[in-house]
C-alpha positions in Angstrom: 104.7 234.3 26.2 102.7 236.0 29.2 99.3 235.3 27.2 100.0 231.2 27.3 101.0 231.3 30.7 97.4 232.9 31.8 95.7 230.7 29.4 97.6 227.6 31.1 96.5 229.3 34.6 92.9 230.0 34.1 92.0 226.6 32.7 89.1 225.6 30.5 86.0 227.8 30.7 82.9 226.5 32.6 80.7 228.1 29.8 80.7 226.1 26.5 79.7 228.4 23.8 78.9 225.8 21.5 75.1 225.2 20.0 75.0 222.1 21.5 74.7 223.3 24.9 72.1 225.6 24.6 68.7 224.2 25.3 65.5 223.3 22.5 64.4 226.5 21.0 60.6 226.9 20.4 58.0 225.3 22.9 61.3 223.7 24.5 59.3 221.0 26.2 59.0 217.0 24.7 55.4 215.8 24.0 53.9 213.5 26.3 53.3 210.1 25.9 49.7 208.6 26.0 50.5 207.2 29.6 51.5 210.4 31.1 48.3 212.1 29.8 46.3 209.3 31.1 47.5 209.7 34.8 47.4 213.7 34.8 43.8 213.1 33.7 43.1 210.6 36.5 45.0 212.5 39.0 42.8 215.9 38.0 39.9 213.4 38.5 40.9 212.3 42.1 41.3 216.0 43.4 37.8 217.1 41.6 35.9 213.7 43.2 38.1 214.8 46.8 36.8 217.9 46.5 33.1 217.0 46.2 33.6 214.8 48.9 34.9 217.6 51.3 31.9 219.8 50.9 29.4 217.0 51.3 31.5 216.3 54.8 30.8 219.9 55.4 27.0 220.3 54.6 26.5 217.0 56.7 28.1 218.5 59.8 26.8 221.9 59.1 23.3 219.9 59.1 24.5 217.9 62.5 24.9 221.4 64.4 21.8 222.5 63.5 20.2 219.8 64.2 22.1 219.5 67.9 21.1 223.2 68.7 17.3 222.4 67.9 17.7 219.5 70.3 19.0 221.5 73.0 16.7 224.1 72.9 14.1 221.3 73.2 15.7 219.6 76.1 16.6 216.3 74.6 19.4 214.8 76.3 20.9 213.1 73.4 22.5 216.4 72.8 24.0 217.1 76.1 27.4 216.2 77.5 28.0 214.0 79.9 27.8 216.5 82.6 24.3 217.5 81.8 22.6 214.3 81.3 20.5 212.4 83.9 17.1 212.9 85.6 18.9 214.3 89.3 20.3 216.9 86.5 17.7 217.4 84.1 15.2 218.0 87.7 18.2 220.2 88.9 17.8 222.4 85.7 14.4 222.5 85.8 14.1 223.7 89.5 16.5 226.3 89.0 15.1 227.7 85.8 11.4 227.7 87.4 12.5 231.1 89.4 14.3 234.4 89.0 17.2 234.4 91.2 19.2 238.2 92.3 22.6 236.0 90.9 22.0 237.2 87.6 22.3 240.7 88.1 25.4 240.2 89.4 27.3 240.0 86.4 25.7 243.1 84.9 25.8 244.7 88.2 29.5 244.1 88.0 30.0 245.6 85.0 28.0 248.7 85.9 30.5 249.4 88.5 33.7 248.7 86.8 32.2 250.7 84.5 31.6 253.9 86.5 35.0 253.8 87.8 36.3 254.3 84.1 34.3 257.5 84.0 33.6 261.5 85.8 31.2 260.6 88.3 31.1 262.4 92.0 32.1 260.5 95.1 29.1 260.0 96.5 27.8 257.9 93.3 30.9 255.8 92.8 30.3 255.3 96.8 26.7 254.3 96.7 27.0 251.6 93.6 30.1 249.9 95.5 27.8 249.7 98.3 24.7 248.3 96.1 27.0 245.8 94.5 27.8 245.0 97.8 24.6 244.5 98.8 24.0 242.5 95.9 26.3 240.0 96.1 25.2 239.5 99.6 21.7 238.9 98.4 23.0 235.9 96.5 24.9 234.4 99.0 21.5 234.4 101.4 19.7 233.0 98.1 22.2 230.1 97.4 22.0 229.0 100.6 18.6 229.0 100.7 18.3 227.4 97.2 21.1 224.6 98.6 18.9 224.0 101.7 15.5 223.6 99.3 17.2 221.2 96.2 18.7 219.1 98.7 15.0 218.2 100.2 14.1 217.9 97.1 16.5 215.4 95.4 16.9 213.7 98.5 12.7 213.3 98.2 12.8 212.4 94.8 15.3 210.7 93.7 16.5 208.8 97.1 18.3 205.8 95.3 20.1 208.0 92.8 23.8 209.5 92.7 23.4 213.3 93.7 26.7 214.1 94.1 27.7 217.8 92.4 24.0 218.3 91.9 23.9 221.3 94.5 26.8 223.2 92.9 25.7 222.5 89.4 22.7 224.2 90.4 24.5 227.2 92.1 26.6 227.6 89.0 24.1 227.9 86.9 21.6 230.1 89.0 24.2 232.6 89.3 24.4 233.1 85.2 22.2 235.0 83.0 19.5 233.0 81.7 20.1 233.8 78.1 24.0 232.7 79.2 23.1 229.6 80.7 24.0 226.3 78.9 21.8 224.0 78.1 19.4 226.9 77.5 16.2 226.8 79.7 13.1 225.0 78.5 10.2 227.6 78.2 9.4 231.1 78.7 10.9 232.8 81.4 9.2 233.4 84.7 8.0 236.7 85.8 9.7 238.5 88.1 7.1 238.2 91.5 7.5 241.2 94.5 7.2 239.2 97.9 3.8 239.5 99.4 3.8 241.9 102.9 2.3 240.0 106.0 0.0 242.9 106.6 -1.0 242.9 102.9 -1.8 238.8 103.6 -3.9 238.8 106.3 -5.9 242.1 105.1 -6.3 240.1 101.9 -7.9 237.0 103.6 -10.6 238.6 105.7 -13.5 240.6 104.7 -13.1 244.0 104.5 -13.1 246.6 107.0 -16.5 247.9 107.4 -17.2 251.4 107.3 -17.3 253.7 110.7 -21.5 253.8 111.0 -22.6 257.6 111.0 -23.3 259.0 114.5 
């Protein structure tokens, strides 16, 4: 009596034990028709022709960026943005790449110092490259202006019917970056730093000699 009353409770099982219900023994899986193989095959096709394509894409603009940093190094403007293009920009970068300026030191300069305060070093030398850098940067300042002052007699000589607006600080930006740093890159060698020529040194240099004292 108790076991019909659990069997009437507990219901039908959810697992049917019979062979029916127990899946394809063997490889378990139907053969495919002849359409199904054709568009697997034509689907393995797409991906293999998709593929080909991709790395073509990539060789071209692997080619393109080559290409593009030959032209910049050659200073062809087709290569440049627009911030770079134009002959009031392509004179600016010119004028400022014809001369060492003390603006690229600074950077380095800068990096000495923050350096040195990282490390053991004695007052008196952490004291004296604060004061150098200091000195630096005041250098630069005097040379900017003064580089300002020149390029804007020059463009204004030169190119009198032509938009020179951001020209000046263009040209302040870029003389205060290292020249290997400096995009575009410059066009050329690199000129030689030059020691300014003494007044003394000038006008001892444009005379004759001195004779010498005649015996007595």
């Amino acid at each position: 009596m108790l076991d019909r009353l659990l069997r009437h409770r507990s219901g039908p099982s959810d697992v049917d034990p019979s062979p029916s219900s127990v899946g394809p023994i063997g490889k378990g899986q139907p053969t495919r028709s002849r359409r199904q193989a054709l568009q697997q095959r034509r689907a393995q096709q797409v991906n293999r022709v998709s593929n080909q394509s991709g790395d073509i894409v990539r060789r071209q603009k692997r080619r393109e960026r080559e290409q593009r940093q030959i032209d910049l190094a050659a200073g062809k403007e087709r290569a440049m943005g627009a911030r770079d293009r134009g002959p009031v920009r392509g004179f600016t970068r010119r004028y400022v790449d014809s001369r060492h300026s003390p603006g690229e030191l600074l950077l380095v300069g800068s990096l000495m110092v923050l350096g040195l305060g990282f490390t053991r070093v004695s007052p008196l030398t952490h004291t004296l490259s604060l004061v150098g850098i200091f000195l630096l940067l005041a250098v630069t300042v005097i040379d900017c202006w003064g580089l300002s002052r020149r390029l804007r007699r020059e463009l204004a000589q030169r190119f009198p019917q032509q938009d020179r607006r951001g020209a000046v600080l263009y040209a302040l930006m870029r003389s205060t970056q290292m020249r290997r740093m400096r995009f575009p890159p410059p066009v050329g060698d690199a000129p030689q730093w030059k020691l300014p020529r003494l007044p003394l040194l000038r006008r001892r240099g444009k005379g004759s000699t001195p004779a010498a004292p005649a015996d007595t």
